[in-house]
C-alpha positions, -999 to 999 in steps of 0.1 A, spaced: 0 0 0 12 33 -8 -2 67 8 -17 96 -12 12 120 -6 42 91 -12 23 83 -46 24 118 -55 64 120 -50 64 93 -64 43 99 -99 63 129 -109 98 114 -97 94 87 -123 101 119 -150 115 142 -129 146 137 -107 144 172 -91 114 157 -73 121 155 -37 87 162 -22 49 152 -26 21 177 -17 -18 167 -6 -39 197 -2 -75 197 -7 -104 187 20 -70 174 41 -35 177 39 0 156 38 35 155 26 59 132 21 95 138 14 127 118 -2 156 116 25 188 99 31 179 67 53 206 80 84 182 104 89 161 76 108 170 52 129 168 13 124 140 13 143 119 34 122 123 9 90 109 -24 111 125 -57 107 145 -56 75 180 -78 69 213 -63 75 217 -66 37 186 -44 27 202 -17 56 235 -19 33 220 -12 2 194 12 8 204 47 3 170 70 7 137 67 18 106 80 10 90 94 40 52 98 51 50 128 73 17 132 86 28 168 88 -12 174 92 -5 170 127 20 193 133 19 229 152 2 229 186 12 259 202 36 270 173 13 282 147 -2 316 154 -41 316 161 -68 336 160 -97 335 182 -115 319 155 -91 292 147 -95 288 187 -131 281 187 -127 257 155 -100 235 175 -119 237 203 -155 226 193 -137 200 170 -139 161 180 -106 160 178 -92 192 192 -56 194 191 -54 166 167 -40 180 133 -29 212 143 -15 225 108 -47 209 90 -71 231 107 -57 261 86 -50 255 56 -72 230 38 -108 227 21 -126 209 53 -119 246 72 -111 272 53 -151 276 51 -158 273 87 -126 298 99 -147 323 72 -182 320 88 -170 322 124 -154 353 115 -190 364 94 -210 352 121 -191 375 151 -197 406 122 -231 400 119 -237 394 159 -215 425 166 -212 452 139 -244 445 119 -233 429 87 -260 421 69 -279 444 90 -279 420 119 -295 390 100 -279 353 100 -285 340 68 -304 305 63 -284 279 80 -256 298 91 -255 293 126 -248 251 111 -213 245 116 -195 240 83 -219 252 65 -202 276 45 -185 259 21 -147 260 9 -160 264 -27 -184 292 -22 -157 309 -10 -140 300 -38 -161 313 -59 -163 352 -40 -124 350 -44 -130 343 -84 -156 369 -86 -141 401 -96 -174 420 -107 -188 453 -90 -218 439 -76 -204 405 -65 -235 387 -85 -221 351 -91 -208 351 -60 -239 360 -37 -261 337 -61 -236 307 -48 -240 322 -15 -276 320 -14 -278 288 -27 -275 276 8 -273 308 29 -307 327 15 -310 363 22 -350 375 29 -334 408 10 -298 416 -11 -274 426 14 -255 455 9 -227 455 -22 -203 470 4 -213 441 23 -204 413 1 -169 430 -8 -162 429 33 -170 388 30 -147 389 -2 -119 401 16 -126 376 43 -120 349 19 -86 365 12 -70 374 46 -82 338 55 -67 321 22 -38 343 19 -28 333 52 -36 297 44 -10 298 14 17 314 36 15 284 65 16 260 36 46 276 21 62 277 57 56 241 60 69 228 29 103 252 32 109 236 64 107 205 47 130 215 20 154 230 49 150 197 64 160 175 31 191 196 23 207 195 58 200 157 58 221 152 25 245 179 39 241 208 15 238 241 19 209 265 8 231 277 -22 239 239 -33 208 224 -32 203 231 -66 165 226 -79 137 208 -60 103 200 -79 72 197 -54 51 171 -67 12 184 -58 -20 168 -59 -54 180 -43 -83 204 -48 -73 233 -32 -39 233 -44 -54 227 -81 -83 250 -83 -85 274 -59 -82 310 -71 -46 321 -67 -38 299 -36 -8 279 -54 7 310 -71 6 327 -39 20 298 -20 44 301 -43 57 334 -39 58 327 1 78 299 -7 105 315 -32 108 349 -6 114 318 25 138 297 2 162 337 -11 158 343 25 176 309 35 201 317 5 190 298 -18 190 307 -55 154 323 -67 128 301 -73 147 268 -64 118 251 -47 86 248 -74 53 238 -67 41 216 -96 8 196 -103 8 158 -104 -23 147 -126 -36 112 -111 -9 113 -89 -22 82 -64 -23 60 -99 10 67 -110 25 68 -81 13 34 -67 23 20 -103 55 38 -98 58 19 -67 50 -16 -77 71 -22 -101 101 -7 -81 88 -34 -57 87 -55 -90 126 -46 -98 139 -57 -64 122 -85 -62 142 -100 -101 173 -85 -80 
């Protein structure tokens, strides 16, 4: 068996030997990353021969990095009341936000506190807005994508769950658009923080320095990371000013898409598995 974010690494690897990461991002996220095996110890690998220790070079490694950041990653009150009316507070940290299953929910609890306290909307909850993820990651989406005056498409997604008894305000519906940017915007820079400290990790484990790393290729796969307005160019940027910063050369780390990544990749896979077996 082979995870969603090893297949991903693993699908774009096949053509691409820059690839040194795989990238999940869409209702969840996960990476995994290509490392020298002294970077773990013998324990980590199970019971394996002597032989396959003396052989094997690099691993592929399945971070769960999903799970990462309690009391590192800055929060909000909002993110606070997500965590802590979630089953599983605590529980994946870095997950809570930056992916499709919350970028919706950290959006309404902000919307909701406007409407209780400063009268957006004129004081009126929408239909069904006091549900819990209600507010969907792609109707957000959509308010990002919609750069018209009067924010039409954007409330008609809106109210396609969320009626209004009258049209709110225009100046309204621009304050929910910019919402849905402070909240993605922020979103793409924790990703881009997360995957630099991957790529920091990965080149002090092969014992380079920023300015020798040379190119790494980021092998993504997921909804988010795929369609949602601007969120991988902007992860992007975050990543290239992180990666100078470090002093590496520009635009050394790249976020590319993997198409069918979990077929490829598990493909990819078997018939490496395949390969050692003739050997």
């Amino acid at each position: 068996m082979v995870n969603d974010s090893s297949a991903t690494l693993l699908s774009k690897a096949y053509r691409d030997s820059t690839t040194g990461i795989g990238l999940i991002l869409g209702t969840g996220t996960n990476a995994a990353i290509h490392l020298p095996v002294t970077t773990l110890s013998h324990s980590k690998f199970g019971a394996r021969p002597q032989s396959w220790h003396e052989r094997a070079k690099h691993v592929v490694v399945n971070t769960e990095f999903s799970m990462f950041g309690k009391d590192i990653l800055p929060t909000t009150r909002w993110d606070d009341s997500l965590n802590q009316t979630h089953v599983l507070p605590d529980f994946q940290p870095f997950e809570y936000h930056i992916t499709g299953r919350y970028l919706g929910e950290i959006v309404r609890l902000i919307l909701l506190e406007a409407i209780q306290t400063a009268g957006l909307f004129g004081g009126h909850v929408p239909d069904n807005f006091l549900e819990p993820y209600s507010l969907e990651t792609s109707t957000i989406a959509v308010f990002e994508s919609d750069d018209s005056p009067s924010l039409s498409k954007a409330l008609s997604e809106f109210q396609k769950t969320h009626a209004f008894a009258k049209r709110p305000p225009t100046l309204d519906l621009h304050y929910v658009r910019q919402v849905c940017q402070l909240v993605s915007h922020r979103a793409a820079a924790l990703l881009a923080t997360g995957v630099h400290a991957l790529w920091s990790l990965r080149t002090s484990a092969e014992g380079l320095t920023p300015e020798a790393a040379g190119h790494v290729t980021v092998s993504c796969n997921g909804s988010v990371i795929e369609k949602y307005p601007s969120y991988r160019r902007l992860c992007q940027t975050y990543l290239d000013e992180l990666t100078e910063m470090s002093g590496a050369q520009p635009h050394s780390v790249v976020l590319e898409m993997a198409d069918e990544a979990a077929i490829y990749g598990a493909a990819v896979a078997a018939c490496c598995l395949d390969k050692e077996d003739e050997a």
